[in-house]
C-alpha positions as CSV (number, residue, x, y, z in Angstrom):
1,X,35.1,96.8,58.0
2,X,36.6,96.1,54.8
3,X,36.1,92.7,52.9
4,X,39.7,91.9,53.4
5,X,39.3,92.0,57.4
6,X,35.9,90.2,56.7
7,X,37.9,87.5,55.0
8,X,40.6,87.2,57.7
9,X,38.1,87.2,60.9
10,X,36.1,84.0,58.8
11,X,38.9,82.1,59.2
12,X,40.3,82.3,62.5
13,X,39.2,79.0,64.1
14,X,39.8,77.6,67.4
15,X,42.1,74.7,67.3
16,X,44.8,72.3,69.3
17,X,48.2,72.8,68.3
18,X,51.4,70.4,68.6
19,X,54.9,70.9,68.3
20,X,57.2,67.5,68.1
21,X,60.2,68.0,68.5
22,X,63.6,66.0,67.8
23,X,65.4,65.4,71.1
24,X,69.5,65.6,70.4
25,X,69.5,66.5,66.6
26,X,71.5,69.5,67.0
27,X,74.0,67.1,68.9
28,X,73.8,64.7,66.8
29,X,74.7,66.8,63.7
30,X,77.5,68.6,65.6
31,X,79.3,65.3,66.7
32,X,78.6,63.2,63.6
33,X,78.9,65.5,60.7
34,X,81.8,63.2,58.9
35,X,79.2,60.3,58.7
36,X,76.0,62.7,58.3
37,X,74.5,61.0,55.2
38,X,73.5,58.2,57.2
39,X,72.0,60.8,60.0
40,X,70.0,62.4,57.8
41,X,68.8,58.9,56.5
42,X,68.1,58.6,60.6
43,X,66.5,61.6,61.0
44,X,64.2,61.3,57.9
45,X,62.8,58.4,59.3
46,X,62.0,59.6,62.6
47,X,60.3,62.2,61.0
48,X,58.0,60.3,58.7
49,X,57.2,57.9,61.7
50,X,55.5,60.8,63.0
51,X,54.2,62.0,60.0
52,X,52.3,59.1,59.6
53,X,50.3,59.1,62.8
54,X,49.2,62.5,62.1
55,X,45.4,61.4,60.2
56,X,42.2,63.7,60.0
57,X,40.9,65.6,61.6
58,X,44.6,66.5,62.5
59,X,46.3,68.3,60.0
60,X,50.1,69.3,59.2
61,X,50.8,73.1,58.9
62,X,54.6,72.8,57.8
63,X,58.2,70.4,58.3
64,X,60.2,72.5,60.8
65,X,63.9,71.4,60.5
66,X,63.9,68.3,62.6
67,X,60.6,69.5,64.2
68,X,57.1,69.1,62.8
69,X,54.4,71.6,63.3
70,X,50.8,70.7,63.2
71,X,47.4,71.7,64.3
72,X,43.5,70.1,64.7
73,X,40.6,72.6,64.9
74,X,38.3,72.0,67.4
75,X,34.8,71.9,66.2
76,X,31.1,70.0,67.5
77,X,33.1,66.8,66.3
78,X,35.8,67.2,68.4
79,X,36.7,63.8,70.0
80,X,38.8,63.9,73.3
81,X,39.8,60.3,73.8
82,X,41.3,60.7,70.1
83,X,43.1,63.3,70.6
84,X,44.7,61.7,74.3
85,X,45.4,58.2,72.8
86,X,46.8,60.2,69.8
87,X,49.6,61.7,71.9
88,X,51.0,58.5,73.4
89,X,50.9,56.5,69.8
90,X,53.6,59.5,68.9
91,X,55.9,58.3,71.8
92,X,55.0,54.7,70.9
93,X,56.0,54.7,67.2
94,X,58.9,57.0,67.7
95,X,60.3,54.6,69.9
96,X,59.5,51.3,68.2
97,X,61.3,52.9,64.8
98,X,64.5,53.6,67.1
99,X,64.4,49.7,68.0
100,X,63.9,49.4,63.9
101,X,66.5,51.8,63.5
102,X,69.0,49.7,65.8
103,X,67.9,46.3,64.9
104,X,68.6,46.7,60.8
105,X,71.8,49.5,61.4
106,X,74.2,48.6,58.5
107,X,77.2,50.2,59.9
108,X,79.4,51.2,63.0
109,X,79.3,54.4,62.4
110,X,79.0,57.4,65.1
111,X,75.0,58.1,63.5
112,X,74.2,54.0,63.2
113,X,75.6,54.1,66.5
114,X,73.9,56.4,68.8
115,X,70.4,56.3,67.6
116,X,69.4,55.9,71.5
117,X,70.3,59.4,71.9
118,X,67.5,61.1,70.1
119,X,64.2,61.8,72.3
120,X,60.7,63.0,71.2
121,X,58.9,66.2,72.8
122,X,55.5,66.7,72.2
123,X,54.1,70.2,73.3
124,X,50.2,71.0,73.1
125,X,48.6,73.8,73.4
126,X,44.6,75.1,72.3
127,X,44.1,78.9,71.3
128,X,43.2,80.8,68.1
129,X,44.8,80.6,65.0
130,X,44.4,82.5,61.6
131,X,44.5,80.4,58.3
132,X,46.1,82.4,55.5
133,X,47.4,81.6,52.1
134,X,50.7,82.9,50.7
135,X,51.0,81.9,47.0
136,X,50.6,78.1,47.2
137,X,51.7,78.0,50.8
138,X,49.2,77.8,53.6
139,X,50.2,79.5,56.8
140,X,49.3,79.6,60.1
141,X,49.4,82.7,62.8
142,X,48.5,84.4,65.9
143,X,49.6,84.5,69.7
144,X,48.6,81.5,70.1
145,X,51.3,79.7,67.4
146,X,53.9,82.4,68.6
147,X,53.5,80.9,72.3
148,X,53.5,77.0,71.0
149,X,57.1,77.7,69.4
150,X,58.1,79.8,73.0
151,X,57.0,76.6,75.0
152,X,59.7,74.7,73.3
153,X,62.7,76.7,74.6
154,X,61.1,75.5,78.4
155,X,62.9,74.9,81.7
156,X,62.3,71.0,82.0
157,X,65.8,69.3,82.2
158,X,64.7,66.2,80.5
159,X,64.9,64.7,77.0
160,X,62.0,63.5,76.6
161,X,58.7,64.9,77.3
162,X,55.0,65.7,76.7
163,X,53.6,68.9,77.7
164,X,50.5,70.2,77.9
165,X,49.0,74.0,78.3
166,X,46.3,74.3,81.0
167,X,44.0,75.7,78.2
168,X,45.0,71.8,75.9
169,X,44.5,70.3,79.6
170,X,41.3,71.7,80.0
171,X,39.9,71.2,75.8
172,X,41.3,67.2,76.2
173,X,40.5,66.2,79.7
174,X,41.0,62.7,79.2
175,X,43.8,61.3,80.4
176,X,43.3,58.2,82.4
177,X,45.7,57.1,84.9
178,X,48.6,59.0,83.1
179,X,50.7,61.1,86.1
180,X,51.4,65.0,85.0
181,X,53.3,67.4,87.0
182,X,52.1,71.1,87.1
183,X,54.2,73.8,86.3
184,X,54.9,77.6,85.0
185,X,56.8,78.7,82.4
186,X,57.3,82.4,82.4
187,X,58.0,84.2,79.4
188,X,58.9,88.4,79.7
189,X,57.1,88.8,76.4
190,X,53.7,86.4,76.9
191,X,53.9,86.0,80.5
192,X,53.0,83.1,82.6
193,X,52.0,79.8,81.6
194,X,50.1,76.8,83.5
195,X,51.8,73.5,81.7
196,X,51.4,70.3,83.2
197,X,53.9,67.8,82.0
198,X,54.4,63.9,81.8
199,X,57.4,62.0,81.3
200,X,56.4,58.7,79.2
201,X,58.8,55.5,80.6
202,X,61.8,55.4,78.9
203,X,62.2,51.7,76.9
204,X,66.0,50.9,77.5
205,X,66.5,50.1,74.0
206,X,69.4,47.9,74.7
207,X,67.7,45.2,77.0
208,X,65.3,44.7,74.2
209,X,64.7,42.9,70.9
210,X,62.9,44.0,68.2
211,X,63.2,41.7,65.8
212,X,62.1,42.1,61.9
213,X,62.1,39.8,58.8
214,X,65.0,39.2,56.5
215,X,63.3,40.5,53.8
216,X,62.5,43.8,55.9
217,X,66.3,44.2,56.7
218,X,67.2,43.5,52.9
219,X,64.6,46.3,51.9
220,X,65.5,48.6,54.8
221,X,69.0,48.7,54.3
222,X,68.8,49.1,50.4
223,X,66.8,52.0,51.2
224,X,69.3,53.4,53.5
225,X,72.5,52.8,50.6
226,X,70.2,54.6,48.1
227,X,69.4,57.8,50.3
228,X,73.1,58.4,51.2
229,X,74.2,57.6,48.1
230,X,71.7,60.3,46.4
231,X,72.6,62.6,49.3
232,X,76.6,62.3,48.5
233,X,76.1,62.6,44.8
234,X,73.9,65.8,45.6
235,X,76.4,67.1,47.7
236,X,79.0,66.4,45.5
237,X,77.0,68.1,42.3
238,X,76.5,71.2,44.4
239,X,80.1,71.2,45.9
240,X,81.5,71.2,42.0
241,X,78.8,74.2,40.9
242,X,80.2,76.1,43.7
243,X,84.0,75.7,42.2
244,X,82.7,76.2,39.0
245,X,81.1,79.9,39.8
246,X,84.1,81.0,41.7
């Protein structure tokens, strides 16, 4: 065995992986493109929401569009009630930003305006991954991270989701009181898989208040002006550079 296949085998580890997913974003971009600067504001949000409950020992392999890829491996350490409460704080802070997002929206517009329709799916599964390093880019691979990113194109007909592979089911085990379904989702190239699946209570956003400081709407919204505006000016710049090279 060569040093090189030495090397690789040293660091395949054993680890949880997770998937969240932005509910309605390709929707949303389709129907709201004319006032998209303020979507992307949206979306950016969202996304750093969940980016900050991700904390060691869980760490973030890469920004996936409007998804965000991340992984914890599993050694003598491994803590099961962290990694269970973990998974409902996502659902928990997504949806108190969404109540943010609402309270402090500075504008009627079709984005501002249907922030309810964006969900969160959270898919977890435990396998074998292989660590490698491509320039200054760390990368992640094996079946295992090939069947994560299968799970999400799934058959559940909801919005808004958390599923969990048998083989995550089994690593956790520590889910008190919290109702799953079982199910299968059967892929040609992978073949079955055992999921079980649980559907967090939707907040109805609109029979609620969620109210923040004036000071906090004053600094929110600012923020909001100055990312659209940078995004407009950007895609102004690189509409002009594209006239200029024709």
């Amino acid at each position: 065995m060569s040093a090189n296949e030495n090397r690789s085998l040293s660091n395949e580890k054993e680890a949880l992986l997770f998937f969240a997913d932005i509910s309605g974003y390709t929707q949303f971009v389709k129907k709201h493109s004319f006032s998209w600067t303020h979507g992307q504001f949206i979306i950016s949000e969202l996304l750093k929401i969940l980016l900050d409950q991700i904390e060691e020992p869980i760490k973030v392999s890469k920004i996936e569009g409007d998804a965000i890829f991340f992984y914890m491996p599993i050694d003598l350490t491994f803590d099961q009630k962290f990694v269970s409460n973990k998974l409902f704080l996502f659902f928990e802070a997504f949806n108190n930003k969404k109540l943010t997002l609402n309270s402090v929206k500075s504008c009627e517009c079709p984005c501002c305006s249907n922030v309810d329709s964006l969900k969160l799916k959270l898919i977890v599964h435990s396998g074998k991954i292989l660590i490698y390093q491509i320039n200054q880019f760390q990368e992640l691979s094996g079946l295992d991270v090939i069947t994560l990113h299968r799970l999400s194109k799934n058959k559940i007909n909801k919005n808004e989701y958390l599923l969990i592979t048998e083989n995550a089911f089994s690593r956790i085990s520590y889910f008190k009181d919290i109702i799953f379904n079982s199910n299968i989702e059967k892929y040609d190239d992978i073949g079955n898989i055992n999921t079980f699946v649980h559907f967090p209570n939707e907040i109805k956003e609109s029979n609620q208040k969620h109210e923040i400081g004036f000071l906090d709407k004053v600094i929110f919204k600012t923020r909001m002006l100055l990312y659209t505006f940078i995004l407009r000016i950007k895609v102004l710049f690189e509409r002009k550079q594209s006239e200029i090279q024709r």
